[in-house]
KEPA-278950 format. One record per residue (C-alpha): residue in three letters; x, y, z. Coordinates in Angstrom, 3 decimals, padded with zeros to 6 digits, m for minus. Layout:
N
> ALA | X | Y | Z
...
end
This chain:
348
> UNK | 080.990 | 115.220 | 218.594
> UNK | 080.742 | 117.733 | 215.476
> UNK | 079.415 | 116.336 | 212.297
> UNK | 079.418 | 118.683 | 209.413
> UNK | 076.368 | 119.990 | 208.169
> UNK | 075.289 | 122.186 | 205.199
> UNK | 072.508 | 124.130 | 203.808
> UNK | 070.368 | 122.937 | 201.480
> UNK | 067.477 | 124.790 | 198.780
> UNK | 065.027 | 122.559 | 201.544
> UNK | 066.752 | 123.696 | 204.637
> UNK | 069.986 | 121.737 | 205.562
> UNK | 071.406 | 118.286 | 205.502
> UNK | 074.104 | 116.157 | 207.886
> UNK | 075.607 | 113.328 | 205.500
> UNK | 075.464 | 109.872 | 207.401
> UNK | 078.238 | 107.794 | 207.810
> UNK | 078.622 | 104.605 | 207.384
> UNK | 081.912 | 102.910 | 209.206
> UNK | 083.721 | 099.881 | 207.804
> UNK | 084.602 | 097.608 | 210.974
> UNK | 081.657 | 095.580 | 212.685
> UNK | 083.284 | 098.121 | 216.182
> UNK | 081.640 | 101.096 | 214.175
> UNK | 078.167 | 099.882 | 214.601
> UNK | 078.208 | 099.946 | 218.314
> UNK | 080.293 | 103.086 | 218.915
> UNK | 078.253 | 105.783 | 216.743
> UNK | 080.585 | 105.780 | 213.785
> UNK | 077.476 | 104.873 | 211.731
> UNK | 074.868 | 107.332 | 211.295
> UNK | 071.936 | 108.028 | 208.620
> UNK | 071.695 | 111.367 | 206.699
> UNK | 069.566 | 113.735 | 208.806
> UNK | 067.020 | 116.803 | 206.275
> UNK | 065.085 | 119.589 | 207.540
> UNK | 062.825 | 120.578 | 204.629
> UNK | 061.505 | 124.189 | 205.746
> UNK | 057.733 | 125.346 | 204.944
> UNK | 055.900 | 128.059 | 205.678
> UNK | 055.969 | 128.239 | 209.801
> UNK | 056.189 | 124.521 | 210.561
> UNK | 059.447 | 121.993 | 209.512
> UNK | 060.009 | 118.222 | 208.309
> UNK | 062.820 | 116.301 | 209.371
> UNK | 064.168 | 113.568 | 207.704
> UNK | 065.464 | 110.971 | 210.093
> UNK | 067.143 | 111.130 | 213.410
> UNK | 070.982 | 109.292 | 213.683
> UNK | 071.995 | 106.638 | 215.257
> UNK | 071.538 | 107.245 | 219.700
> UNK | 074.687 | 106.267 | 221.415
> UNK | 075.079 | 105.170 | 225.011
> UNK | 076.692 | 108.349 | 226.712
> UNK | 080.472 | 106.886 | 227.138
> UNK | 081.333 | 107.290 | 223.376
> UNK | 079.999 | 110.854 | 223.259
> UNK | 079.434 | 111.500 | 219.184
> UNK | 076.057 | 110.497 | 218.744
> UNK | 073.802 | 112.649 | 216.515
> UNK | 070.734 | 113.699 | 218.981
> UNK | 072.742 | 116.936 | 221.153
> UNK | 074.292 | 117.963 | 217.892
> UNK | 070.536 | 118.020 | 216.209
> UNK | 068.976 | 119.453 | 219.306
> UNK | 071.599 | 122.121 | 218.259
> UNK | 070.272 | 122.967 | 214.903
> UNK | 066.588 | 122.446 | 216.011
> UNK | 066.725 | 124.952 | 218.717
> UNK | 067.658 | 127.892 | 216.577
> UNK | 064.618 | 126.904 | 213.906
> UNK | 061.940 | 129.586 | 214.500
> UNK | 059.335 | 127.133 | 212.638
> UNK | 057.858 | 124.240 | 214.792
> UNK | 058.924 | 120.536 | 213.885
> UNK | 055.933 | 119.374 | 212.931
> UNK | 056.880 | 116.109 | 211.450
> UNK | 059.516 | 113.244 | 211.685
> UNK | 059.966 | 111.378 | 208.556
> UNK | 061.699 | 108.040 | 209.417
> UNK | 062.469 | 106.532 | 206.153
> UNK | 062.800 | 102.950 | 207.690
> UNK | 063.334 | 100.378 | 210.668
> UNK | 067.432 | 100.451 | 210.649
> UNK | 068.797 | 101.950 | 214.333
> UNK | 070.826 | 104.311 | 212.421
> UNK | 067.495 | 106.552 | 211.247
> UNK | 065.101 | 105.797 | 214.342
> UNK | 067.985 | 106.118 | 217.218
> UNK | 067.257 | 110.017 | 218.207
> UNK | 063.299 | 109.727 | 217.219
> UNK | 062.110 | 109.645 | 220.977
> UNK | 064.099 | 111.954 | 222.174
> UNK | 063.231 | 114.551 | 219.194
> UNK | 059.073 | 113.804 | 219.232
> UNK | 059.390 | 114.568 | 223.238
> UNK | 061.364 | 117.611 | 222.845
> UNK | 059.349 | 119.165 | 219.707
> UNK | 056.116 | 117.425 | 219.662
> UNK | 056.404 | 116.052 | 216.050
> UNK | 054.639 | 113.342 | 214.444
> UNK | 056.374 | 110.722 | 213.898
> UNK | 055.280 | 109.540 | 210.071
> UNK | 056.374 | 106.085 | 208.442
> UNK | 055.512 | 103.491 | 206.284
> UNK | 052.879 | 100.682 | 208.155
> UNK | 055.660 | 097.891 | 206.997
> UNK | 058.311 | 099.320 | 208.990
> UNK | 056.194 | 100.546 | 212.230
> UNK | 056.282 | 097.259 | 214.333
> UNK | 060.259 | 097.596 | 214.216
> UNK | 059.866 | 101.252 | 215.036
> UNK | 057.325 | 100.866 | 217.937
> UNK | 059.592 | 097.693 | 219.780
> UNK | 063.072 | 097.590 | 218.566
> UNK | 063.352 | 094.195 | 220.371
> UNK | 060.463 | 092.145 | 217.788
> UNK | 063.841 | 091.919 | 215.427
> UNK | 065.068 | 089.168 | 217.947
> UNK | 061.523 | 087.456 | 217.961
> UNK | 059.664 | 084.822 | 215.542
> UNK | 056.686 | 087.298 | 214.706
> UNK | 058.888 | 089.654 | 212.959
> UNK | 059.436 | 087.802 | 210.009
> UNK | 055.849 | 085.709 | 210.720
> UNK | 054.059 | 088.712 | 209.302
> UNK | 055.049 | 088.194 | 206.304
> UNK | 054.192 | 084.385 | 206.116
> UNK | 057.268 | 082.699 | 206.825
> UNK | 058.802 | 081.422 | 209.927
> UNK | 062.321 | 082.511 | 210.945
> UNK | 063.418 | 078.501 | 210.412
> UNK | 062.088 | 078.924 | 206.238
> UNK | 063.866 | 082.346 | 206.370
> UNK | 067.518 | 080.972 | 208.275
> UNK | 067.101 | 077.294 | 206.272
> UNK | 069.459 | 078.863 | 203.269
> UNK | 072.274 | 079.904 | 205.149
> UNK | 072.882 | 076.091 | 206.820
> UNK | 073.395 | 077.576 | 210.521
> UNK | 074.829 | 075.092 | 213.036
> UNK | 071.773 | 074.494 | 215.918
> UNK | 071.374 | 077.472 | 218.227
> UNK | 073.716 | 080.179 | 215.852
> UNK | 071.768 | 083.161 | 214.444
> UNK | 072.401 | 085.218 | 211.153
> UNK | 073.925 | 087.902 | 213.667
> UNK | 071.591 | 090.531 | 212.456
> UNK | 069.189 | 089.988 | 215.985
> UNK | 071.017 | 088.835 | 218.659
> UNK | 069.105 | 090.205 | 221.728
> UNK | 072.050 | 091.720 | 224.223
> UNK | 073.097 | 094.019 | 221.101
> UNK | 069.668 | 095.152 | 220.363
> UNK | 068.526 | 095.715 | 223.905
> UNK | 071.874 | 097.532 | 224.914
> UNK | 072.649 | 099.879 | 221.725
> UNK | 069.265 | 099.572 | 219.877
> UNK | 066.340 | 099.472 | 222.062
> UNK | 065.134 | 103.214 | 221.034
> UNK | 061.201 | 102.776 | 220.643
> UNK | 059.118 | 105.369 | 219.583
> UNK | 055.511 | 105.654 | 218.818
> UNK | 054.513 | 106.454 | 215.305
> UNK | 051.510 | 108.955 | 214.938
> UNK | 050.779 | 108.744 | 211.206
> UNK | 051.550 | 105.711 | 208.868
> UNK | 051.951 | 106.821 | 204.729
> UNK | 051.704 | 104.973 | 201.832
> UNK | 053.164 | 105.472 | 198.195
> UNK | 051.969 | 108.528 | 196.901
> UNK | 050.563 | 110.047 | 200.146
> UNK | 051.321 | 113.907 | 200.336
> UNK | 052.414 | 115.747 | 203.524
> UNK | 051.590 | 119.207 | 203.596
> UNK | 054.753 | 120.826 | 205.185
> UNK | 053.610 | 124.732 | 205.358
> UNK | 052.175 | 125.008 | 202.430
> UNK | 054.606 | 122.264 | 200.359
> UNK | 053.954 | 119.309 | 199.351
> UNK | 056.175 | 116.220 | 199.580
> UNK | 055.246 | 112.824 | 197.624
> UNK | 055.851 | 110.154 | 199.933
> UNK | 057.317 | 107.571 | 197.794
> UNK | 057.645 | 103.591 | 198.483
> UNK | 060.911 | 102.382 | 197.761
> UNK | 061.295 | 098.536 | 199.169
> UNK | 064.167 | 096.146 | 198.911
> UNK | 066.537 | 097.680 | 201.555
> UNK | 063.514 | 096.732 | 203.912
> UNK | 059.702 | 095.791 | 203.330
> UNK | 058.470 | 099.442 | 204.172
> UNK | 061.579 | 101.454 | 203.356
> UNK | 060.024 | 105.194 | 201.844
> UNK | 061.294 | 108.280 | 200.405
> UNK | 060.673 | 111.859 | 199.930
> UNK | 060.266 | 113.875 | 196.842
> UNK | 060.200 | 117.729 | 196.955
> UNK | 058.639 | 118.846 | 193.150
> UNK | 059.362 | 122.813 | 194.125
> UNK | 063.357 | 121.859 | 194.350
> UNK | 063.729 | 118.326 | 192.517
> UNK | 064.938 | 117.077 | 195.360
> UNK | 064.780 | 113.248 | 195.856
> UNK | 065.419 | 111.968 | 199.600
> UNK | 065.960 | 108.151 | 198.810
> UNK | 066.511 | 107.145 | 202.099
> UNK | 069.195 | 103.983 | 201.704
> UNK | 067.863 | 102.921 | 198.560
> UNK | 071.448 | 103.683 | 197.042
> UNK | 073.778 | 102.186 | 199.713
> UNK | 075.774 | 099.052 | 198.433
> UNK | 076.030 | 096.223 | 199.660
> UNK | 071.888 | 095.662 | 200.126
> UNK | 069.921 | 094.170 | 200.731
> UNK | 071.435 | 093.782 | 204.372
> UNK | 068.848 | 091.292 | 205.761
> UNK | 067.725 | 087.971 | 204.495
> UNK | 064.649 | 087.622 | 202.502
> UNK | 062.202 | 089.074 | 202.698
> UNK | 063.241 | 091.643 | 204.972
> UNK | 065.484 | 091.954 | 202.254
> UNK | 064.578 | 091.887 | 198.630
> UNK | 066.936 | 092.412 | 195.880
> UNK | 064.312 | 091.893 | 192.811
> UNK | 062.163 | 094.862 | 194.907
> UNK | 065.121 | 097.045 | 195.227
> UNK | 066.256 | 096.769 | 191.411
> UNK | 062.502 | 098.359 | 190.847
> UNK | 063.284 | 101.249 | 193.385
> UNK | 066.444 | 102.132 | 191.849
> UNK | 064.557 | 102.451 | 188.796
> UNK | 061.874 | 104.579 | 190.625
> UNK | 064.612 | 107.111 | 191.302
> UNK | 065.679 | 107.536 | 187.933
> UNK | 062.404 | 108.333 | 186.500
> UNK | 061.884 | 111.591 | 188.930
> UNK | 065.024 | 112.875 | 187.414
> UNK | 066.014 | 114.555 | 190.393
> UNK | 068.597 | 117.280 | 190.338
> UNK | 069.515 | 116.871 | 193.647
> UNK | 069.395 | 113.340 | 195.599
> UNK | 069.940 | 113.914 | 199.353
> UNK | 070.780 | 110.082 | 200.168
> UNK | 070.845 | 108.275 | 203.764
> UNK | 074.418 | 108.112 | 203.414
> UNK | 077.594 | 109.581 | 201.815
> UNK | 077.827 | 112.696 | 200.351
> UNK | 074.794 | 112.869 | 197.871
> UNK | 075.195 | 114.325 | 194.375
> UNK | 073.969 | 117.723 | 193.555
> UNK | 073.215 | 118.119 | 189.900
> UNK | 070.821 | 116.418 | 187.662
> UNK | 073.497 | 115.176 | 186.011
> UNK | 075.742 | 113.432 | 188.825
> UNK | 071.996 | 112.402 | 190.865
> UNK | 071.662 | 110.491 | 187.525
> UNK | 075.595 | 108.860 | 187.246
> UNK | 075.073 | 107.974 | 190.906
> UNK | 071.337 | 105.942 | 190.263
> UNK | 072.846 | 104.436 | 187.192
> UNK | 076.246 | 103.502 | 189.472
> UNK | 073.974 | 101.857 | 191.947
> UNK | 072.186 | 099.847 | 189.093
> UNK | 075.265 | 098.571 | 187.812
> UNK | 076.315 | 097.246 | 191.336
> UNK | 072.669 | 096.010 | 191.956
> UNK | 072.610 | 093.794 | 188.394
> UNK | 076.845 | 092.959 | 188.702
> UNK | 075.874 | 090.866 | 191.820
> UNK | 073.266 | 089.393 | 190.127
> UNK | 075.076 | 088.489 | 186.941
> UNK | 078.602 | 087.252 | 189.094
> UNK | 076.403 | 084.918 | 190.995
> UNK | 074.770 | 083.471 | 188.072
> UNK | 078.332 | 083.398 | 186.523
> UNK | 080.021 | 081.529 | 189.253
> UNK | 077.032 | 078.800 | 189.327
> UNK | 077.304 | 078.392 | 185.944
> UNK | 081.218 | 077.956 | 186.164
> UNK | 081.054 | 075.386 | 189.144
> UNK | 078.464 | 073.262 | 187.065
> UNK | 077.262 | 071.978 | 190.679
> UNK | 075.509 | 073.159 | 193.829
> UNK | 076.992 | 075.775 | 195.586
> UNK | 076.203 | 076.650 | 199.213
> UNK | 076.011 | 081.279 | 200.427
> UNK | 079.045 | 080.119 | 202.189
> UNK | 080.861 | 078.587 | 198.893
> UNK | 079.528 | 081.600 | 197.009
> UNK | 080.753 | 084.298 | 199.472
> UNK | 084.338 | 084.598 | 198.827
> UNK | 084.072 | 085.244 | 195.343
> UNK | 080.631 | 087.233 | 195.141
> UNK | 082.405 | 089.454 | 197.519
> UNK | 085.943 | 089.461 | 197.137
> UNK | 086.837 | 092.952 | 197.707
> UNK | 086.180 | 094.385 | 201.179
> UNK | 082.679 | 096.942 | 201.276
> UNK | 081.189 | 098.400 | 204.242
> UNK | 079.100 | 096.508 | 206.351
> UNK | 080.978 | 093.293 | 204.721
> UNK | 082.638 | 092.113 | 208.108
> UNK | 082.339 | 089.246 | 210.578
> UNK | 079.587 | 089.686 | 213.396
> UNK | 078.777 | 087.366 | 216.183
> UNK | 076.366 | 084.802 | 215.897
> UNK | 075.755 | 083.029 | 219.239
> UNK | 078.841 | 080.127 | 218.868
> UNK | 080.476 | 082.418 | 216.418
> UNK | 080.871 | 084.565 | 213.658
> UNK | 079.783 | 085.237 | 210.098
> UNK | 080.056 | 087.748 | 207.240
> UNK | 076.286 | 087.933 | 207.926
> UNK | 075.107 | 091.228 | 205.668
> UNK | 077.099 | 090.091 | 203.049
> UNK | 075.783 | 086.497 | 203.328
> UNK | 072.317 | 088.542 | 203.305
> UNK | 073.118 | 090.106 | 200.163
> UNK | 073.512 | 087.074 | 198.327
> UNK | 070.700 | 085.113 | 199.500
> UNK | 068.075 | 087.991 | 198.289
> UNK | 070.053 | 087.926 | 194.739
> UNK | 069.500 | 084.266 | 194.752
> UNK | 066.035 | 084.631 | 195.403
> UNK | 065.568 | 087.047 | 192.199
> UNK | 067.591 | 084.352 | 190.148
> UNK | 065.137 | 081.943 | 191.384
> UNK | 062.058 | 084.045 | 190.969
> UNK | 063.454 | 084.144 | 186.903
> UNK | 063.360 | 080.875 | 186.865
> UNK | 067.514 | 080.908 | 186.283
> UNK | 068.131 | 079.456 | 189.415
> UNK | 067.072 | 076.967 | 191.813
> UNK | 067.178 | 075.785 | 195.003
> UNK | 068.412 | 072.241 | 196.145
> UNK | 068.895 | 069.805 | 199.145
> UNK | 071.844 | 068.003 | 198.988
> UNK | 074.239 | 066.160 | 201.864
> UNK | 071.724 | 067.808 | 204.180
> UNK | 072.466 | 071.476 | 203.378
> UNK | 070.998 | 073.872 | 201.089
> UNK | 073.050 | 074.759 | 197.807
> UNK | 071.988 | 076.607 | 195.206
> UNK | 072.640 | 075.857 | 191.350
> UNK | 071.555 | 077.449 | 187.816
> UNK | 069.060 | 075.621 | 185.480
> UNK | 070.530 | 074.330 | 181.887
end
């Protein structure tokens, strides 16, 4: 498959893609943005696409091998910005050809290292909670998942482990041939979700930080409240350019800035329409109540996936339950029991 590619002031970039039926996932029509950042005699590259098994023919790792082999710098680093199979897919494939380190944040680097820990309790144990706490909002039926980790998918299309060499932190700077790139920590999309920031070109590499719907997975994989922070992260670089993880970017300081201030207005019109609706019902509301008019207009990544006895709107549903969390970390909303599911309502 040819994906379209262009040069950059850093090097060059291949916009990701982001498909709009739950088919796309499995087939390669979703891919992250891919950046080489060029330094003196040794490269950075930003990401890897999404590996697809070989009967589908268009994923992203020949068509990169492509570009990489006519670089006369080494690859010296690979930059995943976080967890998702869409950025990691090509990683093994690219460290064993080049030899790069593989750099990302600690958060992220148990997902990175075994694919399959998304399908088991310790992934969300880490961070205190037990997959039961995490699931409890969403009143599944016994044995259904959230369709985010079921363990054929991830195993089959998914399973692309790759050992991580260096782990950053916010503000950690890698020394790319004589530049040097602030790492920058941008949560919400996912717990250790980072970004690049090139002060020689402006150039902010965001990583998903400005794809909508998101968060994509419950609390606190997810976390709206964290996001809302990140997207105001990105407006104080004032970048001219912002090379994102998907779509077409923007490529003035002017249009980097519309886009952030776009994605804030999404980011606090969920918020706000969920309030609104609670407030209009006057009673509990269940994520499944809420859903159809919290989303009422088709996105991407807003579609029916399987969930073990069936299927749900599971991203979206994911979306929603880390906005509900903010509301509830204001103290606006709360959290209630009732008829033996969990609803959620407003206070006053």
């Amino acid at each position: 498959m040819i994906f379209f590619w262009a040069e950059t002031p850093d090097g060059w970039g291949i916009p990701g893609i982001h498909g709009p039926l739950a088919g796309d996932e499995l087939d390669g029509y979703v891919q992250s943005g891919v950046y080489l950042i060029r330094g003196q005699g040794e490269n950075l590259l930003i990401d890897s696409g999404n590996w697809t098994l070989p009967e589908f023919n268009n994923g992203m790792g020949e068509f990169l091998i492509s570009l990489l082999d006519k670089e006369k710098n080494d690859l010296r680093y690979l930059f995943i910005t976080h967890f998702h199979y869409d950025h990691v897919g090509n990683a093994a494939m690219l460290k064993e050809r080049y030899g790069a380190e593989v750099v990302c944040h600690p958060a992220d680097r148990p997902v990175i290292e075994d694919p399959l820990i998304v399908t088991r309790p310790e992934n969300i144990m880490r961070f205190g909670v037990t997959p039961e706490q995490v699931l409890e909002d969403f009143n599944l039926a016994p044995g259904e998942s959230l369709g985010l980790a079921d363990p054929k998918t991830v195993r089959t299309y998914w399973n692309r482990p790759v050992e991580v060499d260096r782990i950053v932190e916010d503000g950690d700077i890698l020394d790319v041939g004589g530049l040097k790139l602030e790492v920058v920590h941008l949560p919400g999309h996912c717990p250790g979700h980072i970004g690049l920031w090139n002060p020689n070109t402006r150039t902010l590499y965001p990583g998903d930080i400005m794809h909508y719907p998101t968060p994509l997975g419950p609390y606190p994989i997810g976390d709206a409240k964290a996001h809302s922070r990140s997207i105001e992260r990105c407006l104080d670089f004032a970048p001219e350019l912002l090379l994102e993880g998907h779509g077409l970017s923007a490529y003035s300081a002017a249009s980097a800035k519309r886009r952030m201030i776009h994605m804030r207005l999404q980011q606090r019109a969920t918020r706000e329409r969920i309030e609104l609706v609670l407030r209009r019902l006057r009673r509990p509301a269940t994520i499944s109540e809420l859903l159809p008019e919290i989303m009422p207009i088709k996105t991407d990544l807003d579609y029916p996936v399987a969930t073990g006895i069936g299927e749900r709107r599971a991203y979206a549903e994911a979306c929603i339950q880390c906005h509900l969390r903010w509301l509830i970390d204001d103290g606006i909303a709360v959290r209630v029991r009732e008829k033996g599911k969990i609803a959620f309502t407003v206070k006053g």
